[in-house]
C-alpha positions in Angstrom: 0.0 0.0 0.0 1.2 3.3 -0.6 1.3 6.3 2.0 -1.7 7.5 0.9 -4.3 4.3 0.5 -4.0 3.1 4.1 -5.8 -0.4 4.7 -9.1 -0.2 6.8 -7.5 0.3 10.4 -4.8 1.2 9.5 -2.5 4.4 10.2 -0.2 5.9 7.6 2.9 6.6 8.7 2.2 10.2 7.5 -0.5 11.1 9.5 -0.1 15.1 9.1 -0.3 14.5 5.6 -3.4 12.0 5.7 -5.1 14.8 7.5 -4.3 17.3 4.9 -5.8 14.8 2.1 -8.7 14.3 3.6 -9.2 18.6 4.3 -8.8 19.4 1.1 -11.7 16.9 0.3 -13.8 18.8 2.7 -12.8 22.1 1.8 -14.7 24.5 0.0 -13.9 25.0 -4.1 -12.0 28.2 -4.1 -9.3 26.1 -1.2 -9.8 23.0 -3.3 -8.4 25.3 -6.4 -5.6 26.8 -5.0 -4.4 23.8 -2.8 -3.7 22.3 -6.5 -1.8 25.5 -7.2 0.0 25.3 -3.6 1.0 21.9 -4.9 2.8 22.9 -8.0 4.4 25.5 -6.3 5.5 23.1 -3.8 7.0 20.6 -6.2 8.6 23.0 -8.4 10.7 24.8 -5.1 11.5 21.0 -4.1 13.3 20.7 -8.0 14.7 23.6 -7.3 17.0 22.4 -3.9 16.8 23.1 -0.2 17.7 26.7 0.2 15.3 27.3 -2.7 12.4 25.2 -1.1 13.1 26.9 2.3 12.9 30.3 0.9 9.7 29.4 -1.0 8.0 28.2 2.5 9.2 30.8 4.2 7.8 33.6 1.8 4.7 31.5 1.6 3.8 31.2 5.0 4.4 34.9 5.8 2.0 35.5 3.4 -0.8 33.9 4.8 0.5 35.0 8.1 -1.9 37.8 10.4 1.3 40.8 11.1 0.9 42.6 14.7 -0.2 45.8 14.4 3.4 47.0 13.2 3.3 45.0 10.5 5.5 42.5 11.6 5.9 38.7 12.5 7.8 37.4 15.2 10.4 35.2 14.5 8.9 32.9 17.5 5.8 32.4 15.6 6.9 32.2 12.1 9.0 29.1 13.7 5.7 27.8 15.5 4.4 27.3 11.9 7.4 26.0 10.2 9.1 23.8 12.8 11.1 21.4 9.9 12.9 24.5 9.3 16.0 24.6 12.0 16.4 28.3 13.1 20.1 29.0 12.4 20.8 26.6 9.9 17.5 27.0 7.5 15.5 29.8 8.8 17.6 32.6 9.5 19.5 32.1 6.5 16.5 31.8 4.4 15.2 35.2 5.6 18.5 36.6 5.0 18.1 35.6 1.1 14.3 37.2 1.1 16.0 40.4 2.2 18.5 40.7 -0.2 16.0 40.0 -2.8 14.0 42.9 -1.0 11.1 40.4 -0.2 11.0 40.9 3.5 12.6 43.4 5.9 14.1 41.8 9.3 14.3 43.5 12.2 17.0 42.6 14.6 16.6 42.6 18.5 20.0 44.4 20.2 21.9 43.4 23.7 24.9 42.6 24.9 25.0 39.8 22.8 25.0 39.9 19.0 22.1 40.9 17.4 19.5 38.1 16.6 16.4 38.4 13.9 13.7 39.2 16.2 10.5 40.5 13.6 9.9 39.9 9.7 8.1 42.3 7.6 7.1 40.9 4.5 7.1 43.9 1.5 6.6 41.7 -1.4 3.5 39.0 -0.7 2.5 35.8 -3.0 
């Protein structure tokens, strides 16, 4: 069987991804339509290589992320909704590429220490 045609009783071993399957069933048209679209997206950023694919989610769920009233998104819960990305070693430098490429502006918090990425204001949405 494959991931995604589980016998009766059974559990796939993806069950986030089970879950998804069966929302999109119940989702109305206009979600049905653009999780096809999501897909392709999703596939052709996967071709494309790791920093690539994280840069793609990144931008993607900042853009159907609620900013404060600023205008800005905590890193905190940008990384609440994309846990598979590690902080410093996908995340951060992901961001880092979006503002180079003037997609998102970060905003660094400043101690003692050295400054870490604190907020995310995304200029250029999906």
């Amino acid at each position: 069987m494959t991931a995604t045609r589980v016998s009766p009783g059974g559990v796939g071993h993806d069950e986030r991804g089970e879950q998804l399957l069966l929302d999109i069933m119940r989702a109305a048209r206009s979600y049905q339509d653009a999780a096809v679209y999501v897909a392709n997206y999703a596939i052709a950023l996967r071709k494309l290589g790791g920093d690539e694919y994280a840069e793609g989610l990144a931008h993607f769920a900042l853009s159907r992320m609620r900013p404060d009233a600023d205008g800005h998104v905590s890193i905190a819960r940008l990384r609440d909704r994309l846990p598979e990305l590690s902080h410093l070693g996908m995340l951060v430098p992901a961001l880092t590429r979006l503002e180079a490429a003037r997609l998102v502006d970060l905003v660094a918090m400043t101690d003692d220490a050295a400054p870490q990425v604190d907020r995310v204001r995304l200029r250029v949405p999906l």
